[in-house]
PDB file with SEQRES, HELIX, SHEET and CRYST1 records, atoms N, CA, C and O in Angstrom:
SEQRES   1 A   83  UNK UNK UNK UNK UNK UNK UNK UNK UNK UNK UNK UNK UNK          
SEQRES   2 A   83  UNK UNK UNK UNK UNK UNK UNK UNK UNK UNK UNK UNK UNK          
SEQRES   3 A   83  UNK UNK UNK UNK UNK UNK UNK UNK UNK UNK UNK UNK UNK          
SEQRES   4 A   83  UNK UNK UNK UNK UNK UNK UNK UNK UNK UNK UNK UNK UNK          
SEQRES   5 A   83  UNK UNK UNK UNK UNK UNK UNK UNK UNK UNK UNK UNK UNK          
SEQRES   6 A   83  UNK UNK UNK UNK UNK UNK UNK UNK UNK UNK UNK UNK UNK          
SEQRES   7 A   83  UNK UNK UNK UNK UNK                                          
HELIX    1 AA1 UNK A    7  UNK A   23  1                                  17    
HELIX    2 AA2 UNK A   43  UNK A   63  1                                  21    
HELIX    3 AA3 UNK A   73  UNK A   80  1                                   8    
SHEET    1 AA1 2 UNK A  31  UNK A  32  0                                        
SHEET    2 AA1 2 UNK A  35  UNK A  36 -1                                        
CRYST1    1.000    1.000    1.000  90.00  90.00  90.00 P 1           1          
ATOM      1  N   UNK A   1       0.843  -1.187   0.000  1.00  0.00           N  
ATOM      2  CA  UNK A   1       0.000   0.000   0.000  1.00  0.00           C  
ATOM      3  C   UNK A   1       0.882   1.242   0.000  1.00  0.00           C  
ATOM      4  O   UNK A   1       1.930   1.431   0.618  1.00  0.00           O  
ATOM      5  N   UNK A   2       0.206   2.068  -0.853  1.00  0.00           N  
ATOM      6  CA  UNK A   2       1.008   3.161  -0.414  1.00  0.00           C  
ATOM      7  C   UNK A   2       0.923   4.428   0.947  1.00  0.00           C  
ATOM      8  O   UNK A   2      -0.084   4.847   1.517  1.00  0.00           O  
ATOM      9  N   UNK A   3       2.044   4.716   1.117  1.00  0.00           N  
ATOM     10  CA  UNK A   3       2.133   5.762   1.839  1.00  0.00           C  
ATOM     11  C   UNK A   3       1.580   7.521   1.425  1.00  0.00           C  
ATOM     12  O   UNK A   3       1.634   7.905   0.257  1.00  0.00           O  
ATOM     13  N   UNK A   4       1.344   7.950   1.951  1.00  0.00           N  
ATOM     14  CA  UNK A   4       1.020   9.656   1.370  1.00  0.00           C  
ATOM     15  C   UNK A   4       1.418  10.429   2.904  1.00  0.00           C  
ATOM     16  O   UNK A   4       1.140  10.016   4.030  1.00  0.00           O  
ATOM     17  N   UNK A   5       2.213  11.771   2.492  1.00  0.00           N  
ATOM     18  CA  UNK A   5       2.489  12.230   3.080  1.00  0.00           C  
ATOM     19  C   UNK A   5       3.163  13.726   2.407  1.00  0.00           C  
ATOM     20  O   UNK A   5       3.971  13.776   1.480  1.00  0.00           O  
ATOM     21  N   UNK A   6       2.410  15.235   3.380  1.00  0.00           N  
ATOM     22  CA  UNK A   6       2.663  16.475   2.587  1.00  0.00           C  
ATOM     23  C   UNK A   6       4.598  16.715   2.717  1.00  0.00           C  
ATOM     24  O   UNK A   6       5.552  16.243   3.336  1.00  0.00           O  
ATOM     25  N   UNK A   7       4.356  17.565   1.873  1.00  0.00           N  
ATOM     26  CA  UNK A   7       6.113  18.200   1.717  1.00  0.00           C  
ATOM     27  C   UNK A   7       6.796  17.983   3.354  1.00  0.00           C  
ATOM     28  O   UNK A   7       7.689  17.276   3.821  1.00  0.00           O  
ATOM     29  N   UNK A   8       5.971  18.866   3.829  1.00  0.00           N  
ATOM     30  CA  UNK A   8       7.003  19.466   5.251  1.00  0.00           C  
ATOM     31  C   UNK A   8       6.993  18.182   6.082  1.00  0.00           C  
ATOM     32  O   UNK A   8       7.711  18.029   7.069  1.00  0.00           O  
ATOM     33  N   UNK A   9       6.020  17.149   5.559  1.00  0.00           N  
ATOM     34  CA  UNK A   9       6.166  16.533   6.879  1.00  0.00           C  
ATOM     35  C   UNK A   9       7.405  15.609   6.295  1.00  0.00           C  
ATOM     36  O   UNK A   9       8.153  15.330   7.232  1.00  0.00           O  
ATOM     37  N   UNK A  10       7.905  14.991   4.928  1.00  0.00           N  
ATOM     38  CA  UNK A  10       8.462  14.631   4.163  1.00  0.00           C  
ATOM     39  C   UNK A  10       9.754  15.201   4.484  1.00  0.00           C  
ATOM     40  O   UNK A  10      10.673  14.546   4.977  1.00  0.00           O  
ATOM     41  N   UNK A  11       9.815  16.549   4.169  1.00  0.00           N  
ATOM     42  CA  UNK A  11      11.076  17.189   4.973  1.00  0.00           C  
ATOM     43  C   UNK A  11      11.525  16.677   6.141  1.00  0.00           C  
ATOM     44  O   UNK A  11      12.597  16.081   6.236  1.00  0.00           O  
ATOM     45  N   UNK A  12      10.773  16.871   7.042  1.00  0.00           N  
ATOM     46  CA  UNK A  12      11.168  16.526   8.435  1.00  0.00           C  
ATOM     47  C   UNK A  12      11.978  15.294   8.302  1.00  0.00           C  
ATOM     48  O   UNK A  12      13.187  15.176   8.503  1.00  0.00           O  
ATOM     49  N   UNK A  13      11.020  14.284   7.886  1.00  0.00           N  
ATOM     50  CA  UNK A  13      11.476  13.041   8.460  1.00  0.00           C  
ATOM     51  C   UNK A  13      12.366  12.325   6.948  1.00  0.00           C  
ATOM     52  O   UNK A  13      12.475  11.160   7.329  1.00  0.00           O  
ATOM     53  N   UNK A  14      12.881  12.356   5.838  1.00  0.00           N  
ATOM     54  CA  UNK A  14      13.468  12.552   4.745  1.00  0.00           C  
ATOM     55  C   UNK A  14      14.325  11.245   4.913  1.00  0.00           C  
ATOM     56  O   UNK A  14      14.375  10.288   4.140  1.00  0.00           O  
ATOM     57  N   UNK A  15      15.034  11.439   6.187  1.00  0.00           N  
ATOM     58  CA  UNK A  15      15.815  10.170   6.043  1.00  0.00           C  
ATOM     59  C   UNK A  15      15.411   9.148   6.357  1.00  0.00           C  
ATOM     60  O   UNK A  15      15.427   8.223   5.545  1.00  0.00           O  
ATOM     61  N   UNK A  16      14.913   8.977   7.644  1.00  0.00           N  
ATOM     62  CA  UNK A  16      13.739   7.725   8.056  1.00  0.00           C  
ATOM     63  C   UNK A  16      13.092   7.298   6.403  1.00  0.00           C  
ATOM     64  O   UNK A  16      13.208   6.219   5.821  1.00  0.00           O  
ATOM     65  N   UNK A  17      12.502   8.366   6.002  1.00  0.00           N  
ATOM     66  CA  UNK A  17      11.333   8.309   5.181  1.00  0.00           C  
ATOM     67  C   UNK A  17      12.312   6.843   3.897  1.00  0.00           C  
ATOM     68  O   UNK A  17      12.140   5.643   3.681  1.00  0.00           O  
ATOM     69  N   UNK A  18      13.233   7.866   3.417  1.00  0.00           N  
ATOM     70  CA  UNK A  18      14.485   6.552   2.630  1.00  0.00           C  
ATOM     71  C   UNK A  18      14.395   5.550   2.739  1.00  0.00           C  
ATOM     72  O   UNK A  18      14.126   4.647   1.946  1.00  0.00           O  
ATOM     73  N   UNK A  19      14.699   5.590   4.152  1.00  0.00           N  
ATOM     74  CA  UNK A  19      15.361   4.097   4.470  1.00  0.00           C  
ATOM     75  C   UNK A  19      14.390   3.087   4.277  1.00  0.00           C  
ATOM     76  O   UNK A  19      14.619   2.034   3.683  1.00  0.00           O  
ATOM     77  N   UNK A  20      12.902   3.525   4.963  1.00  0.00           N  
ATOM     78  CA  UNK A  20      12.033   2.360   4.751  1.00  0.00           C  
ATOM     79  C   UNK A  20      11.545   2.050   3.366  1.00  0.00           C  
ATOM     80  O   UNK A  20      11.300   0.906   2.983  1.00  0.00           O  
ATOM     81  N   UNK A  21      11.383   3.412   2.449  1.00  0.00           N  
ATOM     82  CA  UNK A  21      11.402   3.205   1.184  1.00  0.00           C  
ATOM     83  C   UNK A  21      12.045   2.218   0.170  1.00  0.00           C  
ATOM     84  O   UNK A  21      11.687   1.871  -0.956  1.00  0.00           O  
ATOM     85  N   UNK A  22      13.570   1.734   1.268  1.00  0.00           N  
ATOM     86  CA  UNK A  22      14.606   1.383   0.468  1.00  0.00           C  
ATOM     87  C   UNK A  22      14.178  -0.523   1.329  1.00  0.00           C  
ATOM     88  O   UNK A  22      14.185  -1.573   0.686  1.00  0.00           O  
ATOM     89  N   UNK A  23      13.970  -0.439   2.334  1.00  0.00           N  
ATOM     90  CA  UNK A  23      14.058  -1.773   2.932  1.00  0.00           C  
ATOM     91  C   UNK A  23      12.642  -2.376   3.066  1.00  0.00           C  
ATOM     92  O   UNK A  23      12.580  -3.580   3.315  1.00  0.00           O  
ATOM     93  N   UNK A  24      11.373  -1.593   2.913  1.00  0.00           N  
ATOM     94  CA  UNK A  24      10.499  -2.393   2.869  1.00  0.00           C  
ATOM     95  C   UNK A  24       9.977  -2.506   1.001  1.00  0.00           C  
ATOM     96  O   UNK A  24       9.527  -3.553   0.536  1.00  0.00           O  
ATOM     97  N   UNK A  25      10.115  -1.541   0.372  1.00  0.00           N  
ATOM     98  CA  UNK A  25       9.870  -1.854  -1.172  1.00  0.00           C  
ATOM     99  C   UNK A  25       8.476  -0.781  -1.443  1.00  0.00           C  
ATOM    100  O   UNK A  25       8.131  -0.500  -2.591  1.00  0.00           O  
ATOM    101  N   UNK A  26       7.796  -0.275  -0.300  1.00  0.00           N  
ATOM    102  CA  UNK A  26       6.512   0.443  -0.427  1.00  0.00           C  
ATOM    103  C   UNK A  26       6.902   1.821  -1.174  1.00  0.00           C  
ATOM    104  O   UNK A  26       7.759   2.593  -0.745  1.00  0.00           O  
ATOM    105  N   UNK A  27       6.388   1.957  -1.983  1.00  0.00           N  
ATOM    106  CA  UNK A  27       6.217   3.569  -2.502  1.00  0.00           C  
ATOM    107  C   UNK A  27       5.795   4.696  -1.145  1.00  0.00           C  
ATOM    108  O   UNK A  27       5.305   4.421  -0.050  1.00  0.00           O  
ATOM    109  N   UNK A  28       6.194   6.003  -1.707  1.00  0.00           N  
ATOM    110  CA  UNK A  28       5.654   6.754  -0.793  1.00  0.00           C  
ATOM    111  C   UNK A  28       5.259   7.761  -1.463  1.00  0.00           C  
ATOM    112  O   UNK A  28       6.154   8.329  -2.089  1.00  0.00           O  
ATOM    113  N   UNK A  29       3.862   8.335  -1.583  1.00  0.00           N  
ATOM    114  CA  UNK A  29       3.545  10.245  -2.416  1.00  0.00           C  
ATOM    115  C   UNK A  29       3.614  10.649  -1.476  1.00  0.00           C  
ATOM    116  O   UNK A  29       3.283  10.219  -0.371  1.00  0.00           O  
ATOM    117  N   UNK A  30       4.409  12.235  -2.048  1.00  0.00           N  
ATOM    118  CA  UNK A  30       4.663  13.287  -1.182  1.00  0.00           C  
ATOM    119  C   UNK A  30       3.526  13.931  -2.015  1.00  0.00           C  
ATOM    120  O   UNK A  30       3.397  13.702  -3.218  1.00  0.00           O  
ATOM    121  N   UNK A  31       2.703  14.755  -1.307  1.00  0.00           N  
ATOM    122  CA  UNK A  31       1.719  15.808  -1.435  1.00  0.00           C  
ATOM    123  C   UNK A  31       1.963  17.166  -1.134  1.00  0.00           C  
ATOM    124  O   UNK A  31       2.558  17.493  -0.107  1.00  0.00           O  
ATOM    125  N   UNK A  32       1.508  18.040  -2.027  1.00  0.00           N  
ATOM    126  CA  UNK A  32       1.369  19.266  -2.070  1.00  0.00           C  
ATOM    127  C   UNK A  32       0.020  20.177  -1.751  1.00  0.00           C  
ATOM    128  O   UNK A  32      -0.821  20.328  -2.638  1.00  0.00           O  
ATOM    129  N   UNK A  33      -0.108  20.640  -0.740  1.00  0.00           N  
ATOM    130  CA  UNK A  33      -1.556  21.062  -0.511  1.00  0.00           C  
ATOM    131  C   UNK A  33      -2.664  19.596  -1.079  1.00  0.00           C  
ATOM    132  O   UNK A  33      -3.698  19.805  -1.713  1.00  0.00           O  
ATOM    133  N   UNK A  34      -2.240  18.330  -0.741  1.00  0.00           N  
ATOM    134  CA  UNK A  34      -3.472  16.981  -0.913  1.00  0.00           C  
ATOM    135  C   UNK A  34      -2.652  16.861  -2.422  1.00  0.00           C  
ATOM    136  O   UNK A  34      -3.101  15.815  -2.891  1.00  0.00           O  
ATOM    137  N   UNK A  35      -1.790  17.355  -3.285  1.00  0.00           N  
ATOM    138  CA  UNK A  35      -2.348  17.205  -4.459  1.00  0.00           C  
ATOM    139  C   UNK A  35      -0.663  16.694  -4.808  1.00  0.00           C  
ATOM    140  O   UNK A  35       0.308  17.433  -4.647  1.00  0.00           O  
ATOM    141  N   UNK A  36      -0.585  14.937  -5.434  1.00  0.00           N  
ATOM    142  CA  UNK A  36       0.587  14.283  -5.987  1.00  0.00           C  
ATOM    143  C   UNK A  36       1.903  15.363  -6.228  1.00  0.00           C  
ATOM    144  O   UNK A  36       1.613  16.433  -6.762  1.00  0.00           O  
ATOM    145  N   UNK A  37       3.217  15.143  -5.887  1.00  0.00           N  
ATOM    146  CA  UNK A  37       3.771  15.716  -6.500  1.00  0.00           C  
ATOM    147  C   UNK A  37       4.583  14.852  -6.950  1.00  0.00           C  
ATOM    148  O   UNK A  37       4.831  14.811  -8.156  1.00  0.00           O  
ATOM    149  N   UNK A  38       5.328  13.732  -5.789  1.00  0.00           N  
ATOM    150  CA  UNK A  38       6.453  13.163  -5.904  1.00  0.00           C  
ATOM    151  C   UNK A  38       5.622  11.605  -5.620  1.00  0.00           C  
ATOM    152  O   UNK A  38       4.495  11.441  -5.153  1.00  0.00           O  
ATOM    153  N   UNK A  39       6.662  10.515  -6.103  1.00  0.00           N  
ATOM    154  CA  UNK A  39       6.704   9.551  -5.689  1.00  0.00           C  
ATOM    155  C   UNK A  39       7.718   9.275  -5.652  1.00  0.00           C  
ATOM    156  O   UNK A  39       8.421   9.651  -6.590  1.00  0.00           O  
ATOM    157  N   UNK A  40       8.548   8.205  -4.186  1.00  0.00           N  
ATOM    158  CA  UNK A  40       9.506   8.042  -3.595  1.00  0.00           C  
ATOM    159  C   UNK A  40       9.489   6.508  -3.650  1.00  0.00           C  
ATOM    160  O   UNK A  40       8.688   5.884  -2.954  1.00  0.00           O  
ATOM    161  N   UNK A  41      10.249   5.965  -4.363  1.00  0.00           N  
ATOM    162  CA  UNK A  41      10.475   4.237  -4.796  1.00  0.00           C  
ATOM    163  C   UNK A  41      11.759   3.843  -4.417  1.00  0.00           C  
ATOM    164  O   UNK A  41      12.701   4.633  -4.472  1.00  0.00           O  
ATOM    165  N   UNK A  42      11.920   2.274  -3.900  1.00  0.00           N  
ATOM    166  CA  UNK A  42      13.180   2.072  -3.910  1.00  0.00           C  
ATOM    167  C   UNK A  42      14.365   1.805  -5.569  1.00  0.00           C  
ATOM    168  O   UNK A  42      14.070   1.415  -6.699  1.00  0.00           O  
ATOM    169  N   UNK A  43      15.354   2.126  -5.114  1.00  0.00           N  
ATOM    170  CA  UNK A  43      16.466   1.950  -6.337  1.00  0.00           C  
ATOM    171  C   UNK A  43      15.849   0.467  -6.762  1.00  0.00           C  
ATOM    172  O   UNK A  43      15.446   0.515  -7.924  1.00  0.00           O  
ATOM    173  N   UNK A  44      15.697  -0.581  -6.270  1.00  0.00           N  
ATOM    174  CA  UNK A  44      15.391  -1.960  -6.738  1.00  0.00           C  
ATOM    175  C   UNK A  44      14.182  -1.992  -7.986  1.00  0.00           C  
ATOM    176  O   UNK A  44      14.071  -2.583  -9.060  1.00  0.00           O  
ATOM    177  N   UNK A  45      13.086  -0.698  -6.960  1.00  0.00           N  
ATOM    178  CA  UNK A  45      12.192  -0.656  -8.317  1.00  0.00           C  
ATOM    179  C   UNK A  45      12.390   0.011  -9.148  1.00  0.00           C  
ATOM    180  O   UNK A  45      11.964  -0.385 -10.233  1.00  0.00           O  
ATOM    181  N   UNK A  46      13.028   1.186  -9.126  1.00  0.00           N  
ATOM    182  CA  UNK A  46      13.326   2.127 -10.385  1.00  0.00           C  
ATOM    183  C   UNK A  46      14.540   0.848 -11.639  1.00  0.00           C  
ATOM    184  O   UNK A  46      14.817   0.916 -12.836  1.00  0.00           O  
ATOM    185  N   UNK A  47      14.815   0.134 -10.848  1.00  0.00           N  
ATOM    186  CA  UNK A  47      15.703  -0.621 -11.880  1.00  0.00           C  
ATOM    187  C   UNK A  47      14.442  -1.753 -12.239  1.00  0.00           C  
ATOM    188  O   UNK A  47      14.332  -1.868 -13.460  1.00  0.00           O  
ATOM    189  N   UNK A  48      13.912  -2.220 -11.823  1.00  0.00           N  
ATOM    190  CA  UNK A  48      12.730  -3.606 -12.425  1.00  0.00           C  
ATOM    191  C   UNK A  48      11.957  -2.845 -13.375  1.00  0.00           C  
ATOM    192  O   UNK A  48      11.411  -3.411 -14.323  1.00  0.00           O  
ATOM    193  N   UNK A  49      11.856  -1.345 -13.149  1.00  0.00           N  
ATOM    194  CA  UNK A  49      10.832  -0.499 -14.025  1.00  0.00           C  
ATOM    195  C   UNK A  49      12.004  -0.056 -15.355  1.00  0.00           C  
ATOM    196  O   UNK A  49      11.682  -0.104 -16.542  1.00  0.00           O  
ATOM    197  N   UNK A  50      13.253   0.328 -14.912  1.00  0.00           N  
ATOM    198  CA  UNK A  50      13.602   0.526 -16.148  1.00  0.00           C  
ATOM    199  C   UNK A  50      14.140  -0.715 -17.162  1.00  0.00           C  
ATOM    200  O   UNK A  50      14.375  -0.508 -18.353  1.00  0.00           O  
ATOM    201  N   UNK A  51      14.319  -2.180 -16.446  1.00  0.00           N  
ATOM    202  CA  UNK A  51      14.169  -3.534 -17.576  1.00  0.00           C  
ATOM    203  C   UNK A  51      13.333  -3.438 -17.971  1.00  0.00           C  
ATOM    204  O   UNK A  51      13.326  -3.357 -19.199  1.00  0.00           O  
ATOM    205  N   UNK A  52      11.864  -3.371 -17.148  1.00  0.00           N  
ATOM    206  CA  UNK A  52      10.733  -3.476 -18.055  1.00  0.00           C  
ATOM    207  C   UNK A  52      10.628  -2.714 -19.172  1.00  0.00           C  
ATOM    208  O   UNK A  52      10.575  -3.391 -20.199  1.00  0.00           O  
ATOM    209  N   UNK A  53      10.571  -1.343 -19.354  1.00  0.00           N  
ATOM    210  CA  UNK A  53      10.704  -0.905 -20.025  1.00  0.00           C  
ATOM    211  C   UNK A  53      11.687  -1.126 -21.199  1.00  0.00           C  
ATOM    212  O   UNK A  53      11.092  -1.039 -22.273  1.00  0.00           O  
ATOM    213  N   UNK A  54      12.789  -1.341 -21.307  1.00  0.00           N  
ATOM    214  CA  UNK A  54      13.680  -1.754 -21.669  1.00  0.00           C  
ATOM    215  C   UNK A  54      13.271  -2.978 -22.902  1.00  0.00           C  
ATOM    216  O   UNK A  54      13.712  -3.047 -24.049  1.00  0.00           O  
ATOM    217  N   UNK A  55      12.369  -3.801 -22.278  1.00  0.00           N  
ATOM    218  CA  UNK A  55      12.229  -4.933 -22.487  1.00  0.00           C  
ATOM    219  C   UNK A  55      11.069  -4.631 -23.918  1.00  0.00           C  
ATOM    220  O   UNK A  55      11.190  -4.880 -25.117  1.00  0.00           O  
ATOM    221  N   UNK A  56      10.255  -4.164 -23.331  1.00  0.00           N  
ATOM    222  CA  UNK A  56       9.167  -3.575 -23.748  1.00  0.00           C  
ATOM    223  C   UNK A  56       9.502  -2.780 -24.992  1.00  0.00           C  
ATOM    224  O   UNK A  56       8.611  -2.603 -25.822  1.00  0.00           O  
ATOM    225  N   UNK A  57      10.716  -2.285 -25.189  1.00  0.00           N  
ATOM    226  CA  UNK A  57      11.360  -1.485 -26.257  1.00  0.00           C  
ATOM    227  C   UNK A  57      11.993  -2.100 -26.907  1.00  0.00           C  
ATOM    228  O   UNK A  57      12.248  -1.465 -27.931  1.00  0.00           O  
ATOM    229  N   UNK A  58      12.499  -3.200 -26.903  1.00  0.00           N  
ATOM    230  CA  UNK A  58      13.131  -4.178 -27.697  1.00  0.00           C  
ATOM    231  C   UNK A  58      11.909  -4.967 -28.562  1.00  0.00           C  
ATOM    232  O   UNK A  58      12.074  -5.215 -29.756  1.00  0.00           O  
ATOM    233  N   UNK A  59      10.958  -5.251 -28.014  1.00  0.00           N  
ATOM    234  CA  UNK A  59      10.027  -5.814 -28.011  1.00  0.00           C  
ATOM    235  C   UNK A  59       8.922  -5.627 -29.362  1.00  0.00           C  
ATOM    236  O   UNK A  59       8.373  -6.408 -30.139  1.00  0.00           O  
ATOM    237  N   UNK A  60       8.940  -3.680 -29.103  1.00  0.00           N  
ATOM    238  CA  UNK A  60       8.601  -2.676 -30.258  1.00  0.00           C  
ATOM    239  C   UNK A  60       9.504  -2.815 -31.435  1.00  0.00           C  
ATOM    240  O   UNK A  60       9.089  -2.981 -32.583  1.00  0.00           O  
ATOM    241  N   UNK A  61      11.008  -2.722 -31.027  1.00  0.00           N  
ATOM    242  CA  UNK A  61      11.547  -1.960 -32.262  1.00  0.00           C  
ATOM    243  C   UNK A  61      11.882  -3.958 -33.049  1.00  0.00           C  
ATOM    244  O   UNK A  61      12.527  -4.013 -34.096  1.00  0.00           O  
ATOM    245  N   UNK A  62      11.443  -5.142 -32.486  1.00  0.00           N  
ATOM    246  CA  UNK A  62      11.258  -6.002 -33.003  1.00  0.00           C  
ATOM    247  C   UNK A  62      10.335  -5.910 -33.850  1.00  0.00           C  
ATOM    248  O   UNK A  62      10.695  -6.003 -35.024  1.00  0.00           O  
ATOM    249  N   UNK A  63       9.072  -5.732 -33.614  1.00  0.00           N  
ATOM    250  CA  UNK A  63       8.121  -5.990 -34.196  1.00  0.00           C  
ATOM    251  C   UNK A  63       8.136  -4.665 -35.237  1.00  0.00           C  
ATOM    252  O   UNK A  63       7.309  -4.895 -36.120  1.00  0.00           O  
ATOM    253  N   UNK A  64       8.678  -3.573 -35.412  1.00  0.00           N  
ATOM    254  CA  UNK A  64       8.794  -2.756 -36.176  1.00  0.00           C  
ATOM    255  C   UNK A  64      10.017  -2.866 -37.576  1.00  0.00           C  
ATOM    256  O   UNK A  64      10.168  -2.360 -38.688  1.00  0.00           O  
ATOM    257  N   UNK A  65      10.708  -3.859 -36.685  1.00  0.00           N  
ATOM    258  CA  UNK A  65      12.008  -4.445 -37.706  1.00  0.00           C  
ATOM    259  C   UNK A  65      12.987  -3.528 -37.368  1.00  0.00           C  
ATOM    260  O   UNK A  65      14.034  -3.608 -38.010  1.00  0.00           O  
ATOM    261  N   UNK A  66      12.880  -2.494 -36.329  1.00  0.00           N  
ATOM    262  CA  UNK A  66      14.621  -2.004 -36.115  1.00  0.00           C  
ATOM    263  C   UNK A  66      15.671  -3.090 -36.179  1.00  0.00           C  
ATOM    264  O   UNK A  66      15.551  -4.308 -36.042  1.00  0.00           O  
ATOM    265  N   UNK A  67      16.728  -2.341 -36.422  1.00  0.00           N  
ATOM    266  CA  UNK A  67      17.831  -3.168 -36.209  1.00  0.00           C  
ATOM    267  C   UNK A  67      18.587  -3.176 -34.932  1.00  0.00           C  
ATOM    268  O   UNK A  67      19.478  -3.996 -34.707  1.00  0.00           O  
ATOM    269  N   UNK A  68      18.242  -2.310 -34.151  1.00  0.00           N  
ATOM    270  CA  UNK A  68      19.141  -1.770 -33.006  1.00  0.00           C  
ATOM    271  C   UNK A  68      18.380  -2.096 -31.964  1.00  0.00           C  
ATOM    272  O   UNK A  68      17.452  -1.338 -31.683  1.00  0.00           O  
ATOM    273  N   UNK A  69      18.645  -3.480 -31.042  1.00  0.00           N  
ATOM    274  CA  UNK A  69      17.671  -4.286 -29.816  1.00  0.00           C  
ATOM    275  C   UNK A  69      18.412  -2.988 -28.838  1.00  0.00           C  
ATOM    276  O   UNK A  69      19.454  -2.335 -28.895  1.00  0.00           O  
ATOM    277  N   UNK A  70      17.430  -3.044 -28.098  1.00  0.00           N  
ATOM    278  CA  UNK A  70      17.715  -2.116 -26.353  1.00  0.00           C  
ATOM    279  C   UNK A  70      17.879  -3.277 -25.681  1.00  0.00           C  
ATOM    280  O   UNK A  70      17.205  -4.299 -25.810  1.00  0.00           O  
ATOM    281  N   UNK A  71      19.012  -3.043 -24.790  1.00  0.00           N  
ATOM    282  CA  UNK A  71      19.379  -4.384 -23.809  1.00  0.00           C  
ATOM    283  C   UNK A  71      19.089  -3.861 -22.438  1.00  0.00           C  
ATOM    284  O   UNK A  71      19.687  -2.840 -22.099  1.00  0.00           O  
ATOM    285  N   UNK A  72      18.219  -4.445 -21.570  1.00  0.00           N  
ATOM    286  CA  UNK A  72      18.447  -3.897 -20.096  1.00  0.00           C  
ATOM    287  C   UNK A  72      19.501  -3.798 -19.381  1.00  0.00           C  
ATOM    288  O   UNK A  72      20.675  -3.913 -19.734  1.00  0.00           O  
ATOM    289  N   UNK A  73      19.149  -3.624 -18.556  1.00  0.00           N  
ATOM    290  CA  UNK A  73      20.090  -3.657 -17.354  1.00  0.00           C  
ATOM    291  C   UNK A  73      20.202  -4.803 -16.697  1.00  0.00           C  
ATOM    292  O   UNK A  73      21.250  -5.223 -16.208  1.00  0.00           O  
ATOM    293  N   UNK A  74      19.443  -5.189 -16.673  1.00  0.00           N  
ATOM    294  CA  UNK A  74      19.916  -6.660 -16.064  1.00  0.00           C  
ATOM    295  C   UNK A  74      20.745  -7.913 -17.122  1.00  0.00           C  
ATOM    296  O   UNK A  74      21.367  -8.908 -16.748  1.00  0.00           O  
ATOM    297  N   UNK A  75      20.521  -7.505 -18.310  1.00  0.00           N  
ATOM    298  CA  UNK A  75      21.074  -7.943 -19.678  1.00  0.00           C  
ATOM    299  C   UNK A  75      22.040  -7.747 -19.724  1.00  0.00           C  
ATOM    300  O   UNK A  75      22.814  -8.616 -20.125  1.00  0.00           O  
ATOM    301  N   UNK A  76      22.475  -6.528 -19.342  1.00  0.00           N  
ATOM    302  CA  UNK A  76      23.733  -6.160 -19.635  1.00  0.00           C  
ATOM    303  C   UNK A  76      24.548  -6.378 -18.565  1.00  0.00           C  
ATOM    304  O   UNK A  76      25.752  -6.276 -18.798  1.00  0.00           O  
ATOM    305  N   UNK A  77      24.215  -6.652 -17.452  1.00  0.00           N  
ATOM    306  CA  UNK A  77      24.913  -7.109 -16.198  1.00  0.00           C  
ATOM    307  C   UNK A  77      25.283  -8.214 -16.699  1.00  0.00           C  
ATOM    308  O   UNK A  77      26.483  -8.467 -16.807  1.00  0.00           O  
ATOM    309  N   UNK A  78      24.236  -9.159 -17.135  1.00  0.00           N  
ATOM    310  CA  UNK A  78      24.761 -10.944 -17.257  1.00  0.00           C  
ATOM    311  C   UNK A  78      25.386 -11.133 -18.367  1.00  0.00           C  
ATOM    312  O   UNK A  78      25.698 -12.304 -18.580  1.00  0.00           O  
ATOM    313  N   UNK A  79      25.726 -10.227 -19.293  1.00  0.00           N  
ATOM    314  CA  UNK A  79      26.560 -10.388 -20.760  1.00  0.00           C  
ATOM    315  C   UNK A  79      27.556  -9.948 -19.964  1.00  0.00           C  
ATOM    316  O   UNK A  79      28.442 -10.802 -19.921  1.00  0.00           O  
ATOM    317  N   UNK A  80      27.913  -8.599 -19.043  1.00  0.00           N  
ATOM    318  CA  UNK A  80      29.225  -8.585 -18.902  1.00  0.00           C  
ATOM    319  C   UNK A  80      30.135  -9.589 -17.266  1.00  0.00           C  
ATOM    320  O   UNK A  80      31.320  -9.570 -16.935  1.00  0.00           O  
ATOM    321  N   UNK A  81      28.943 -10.331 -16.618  1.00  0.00           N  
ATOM    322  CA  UNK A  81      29.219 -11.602 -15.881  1.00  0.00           C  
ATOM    323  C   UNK A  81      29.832 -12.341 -16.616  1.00  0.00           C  
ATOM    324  O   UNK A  81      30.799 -13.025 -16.279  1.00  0.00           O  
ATOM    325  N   UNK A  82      29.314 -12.283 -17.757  1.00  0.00           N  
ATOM    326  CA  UNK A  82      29.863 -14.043 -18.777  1.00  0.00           C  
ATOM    327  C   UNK A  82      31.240 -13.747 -19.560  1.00  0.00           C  
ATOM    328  O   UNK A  82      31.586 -14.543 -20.432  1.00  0.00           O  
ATOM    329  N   UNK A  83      31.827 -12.914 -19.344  1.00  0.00           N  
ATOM    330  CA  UNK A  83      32.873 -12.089 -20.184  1.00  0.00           C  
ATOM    331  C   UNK A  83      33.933 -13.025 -19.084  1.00  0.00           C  
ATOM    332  O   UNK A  83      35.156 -12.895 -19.147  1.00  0.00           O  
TER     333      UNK A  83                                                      
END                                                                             
């Protein structure tokens, strides 16, 4: 579930706020007067979101016939493991 919580109170507590961001996996919105500004994700998901994507773009420029595949990040970790 997510968390919501305004700027200042976000301020305050900023580092706490991290850490659990980072060790439990929950998103957190920061709000502006009630209204979205930020969302606060761990590094683990900003990287599963940018394979996906990734993936998802290879996926396109397949089916479009590019020649030039997008490799993730996690792709490119295990090509340069196998080196």
């Amino acid at each position: 579930m997510n968390e919501a919580m305004g700027l200042a109170q976000a301020r305050a507590n900023l580092g706490d706020l991290c850490r659990k961001v980072a060790t439990s996996g929950e998103r957190t919105v920061i709000t502006d007067r009630g209204a979205p500004v930020a969302i606060l994700i761990s590094p683990q998901e900003l990287a599963d979101l940018e394979d996906d994507l990734a993936i998802a773009r290879n996926r396109l420029n397949e089916a479009q016939g590019s020649p030039e595949p997008v490799v993730s990040h996690g792709e490119l970790l295990a090509e340069l493991a196998a080196m």
